[in-house]
C-alpha positions as a LaTeX table, in Angstrom:
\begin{tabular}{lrrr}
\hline
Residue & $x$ (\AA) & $y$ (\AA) & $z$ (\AA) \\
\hline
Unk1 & 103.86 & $-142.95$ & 147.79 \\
Unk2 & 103.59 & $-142.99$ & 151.27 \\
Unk3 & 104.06 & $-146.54$ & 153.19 \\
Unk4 & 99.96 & $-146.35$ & 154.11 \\
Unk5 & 99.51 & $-145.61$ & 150.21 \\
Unk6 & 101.01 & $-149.68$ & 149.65 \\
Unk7 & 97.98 & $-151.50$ & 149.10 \\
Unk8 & 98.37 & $-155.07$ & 150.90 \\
Unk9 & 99.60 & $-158.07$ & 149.49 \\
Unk10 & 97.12 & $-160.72$ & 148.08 \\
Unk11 & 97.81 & $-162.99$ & 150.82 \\
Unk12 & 97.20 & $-160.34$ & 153.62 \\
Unk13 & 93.60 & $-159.55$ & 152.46 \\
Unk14 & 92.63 & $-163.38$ & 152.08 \\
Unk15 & 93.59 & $-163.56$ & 155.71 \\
Unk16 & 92.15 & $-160.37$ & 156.84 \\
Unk17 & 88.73 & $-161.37$ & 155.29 \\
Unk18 & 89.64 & $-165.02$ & 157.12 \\
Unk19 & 89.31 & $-166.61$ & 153.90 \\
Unk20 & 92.43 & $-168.34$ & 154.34 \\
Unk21 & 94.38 & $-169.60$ & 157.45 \\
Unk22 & 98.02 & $-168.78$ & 158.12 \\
Unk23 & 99.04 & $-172.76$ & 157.52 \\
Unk24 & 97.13 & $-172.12$ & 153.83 \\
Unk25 & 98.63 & $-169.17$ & 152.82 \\
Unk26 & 102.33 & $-170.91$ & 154.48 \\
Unk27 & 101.64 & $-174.08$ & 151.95 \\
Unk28 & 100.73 & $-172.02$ & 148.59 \\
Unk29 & 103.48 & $-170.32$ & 148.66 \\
Unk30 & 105.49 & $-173.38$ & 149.30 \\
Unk31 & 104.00 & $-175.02$ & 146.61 \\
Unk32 & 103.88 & $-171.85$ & 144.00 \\
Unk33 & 108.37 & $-171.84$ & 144.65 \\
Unk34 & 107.53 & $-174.80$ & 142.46 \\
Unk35 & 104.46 & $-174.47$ & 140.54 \\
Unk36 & 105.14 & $-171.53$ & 138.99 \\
Unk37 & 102.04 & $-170.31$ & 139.73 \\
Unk38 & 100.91 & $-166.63$ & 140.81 \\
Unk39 & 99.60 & $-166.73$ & 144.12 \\
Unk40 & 95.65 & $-166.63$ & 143.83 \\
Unk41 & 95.82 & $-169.21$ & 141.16 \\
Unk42 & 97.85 & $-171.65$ & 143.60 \\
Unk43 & 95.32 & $-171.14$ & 146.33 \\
Unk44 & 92.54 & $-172.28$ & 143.78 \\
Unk45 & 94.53 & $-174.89$ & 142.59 \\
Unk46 & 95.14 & $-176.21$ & 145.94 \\
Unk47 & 91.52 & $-175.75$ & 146.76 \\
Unk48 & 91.51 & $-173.36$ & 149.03 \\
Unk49 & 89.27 & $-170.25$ & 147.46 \\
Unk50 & 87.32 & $-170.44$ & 144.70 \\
Unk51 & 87.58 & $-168.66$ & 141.85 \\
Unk52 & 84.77 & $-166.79$ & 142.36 \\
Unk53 & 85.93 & $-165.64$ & 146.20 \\
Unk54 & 89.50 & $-164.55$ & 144.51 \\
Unk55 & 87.32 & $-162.33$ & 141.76 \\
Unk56 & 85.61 & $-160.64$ & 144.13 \\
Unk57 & 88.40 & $-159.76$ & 146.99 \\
Unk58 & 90.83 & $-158.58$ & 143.80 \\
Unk59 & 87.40 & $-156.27$ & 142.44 \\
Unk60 & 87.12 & $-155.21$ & 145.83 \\
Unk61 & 90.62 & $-154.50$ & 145.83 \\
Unk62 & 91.08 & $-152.90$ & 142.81 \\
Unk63 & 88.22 & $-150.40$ & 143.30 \\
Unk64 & 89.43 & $-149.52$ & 146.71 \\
Unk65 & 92.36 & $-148.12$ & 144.97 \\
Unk66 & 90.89 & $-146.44$ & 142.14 \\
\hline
\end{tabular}
């Protein structure tokens, strides 16, 4: 696997698609060091994507590498 093969980290697309800001994605994973949580479910918790927005970019994403 080549390093353009890696498929981008969760955090990266939410940003890319501007569904997040930098300060959002800075405080989940703050918050997920102590939470436990994996990173999409933090940024629901916190409010920050819906459920529905995180189900679509990880379909998106998941076809994309099919």
């Amino acid at each position: 696997m080549s390093p353009d093969d890696v498929p981008p980290k969760l955090g990266e697309w939410l940003l890319g698609l501007g569904l997040i800001s930098h300060d959002q994605l800075r405080i989940a994973l703050i918050e997920q060091q102590s939470s436990g949580l994996g990173l999409g479910q933090q940024l629901i918790a916190l409010g920050f994507v819906t459920e529905a927005a995180l189900h679509d970019v990880l379909a998106y994403a998941a076809g994309r590498r099919a």
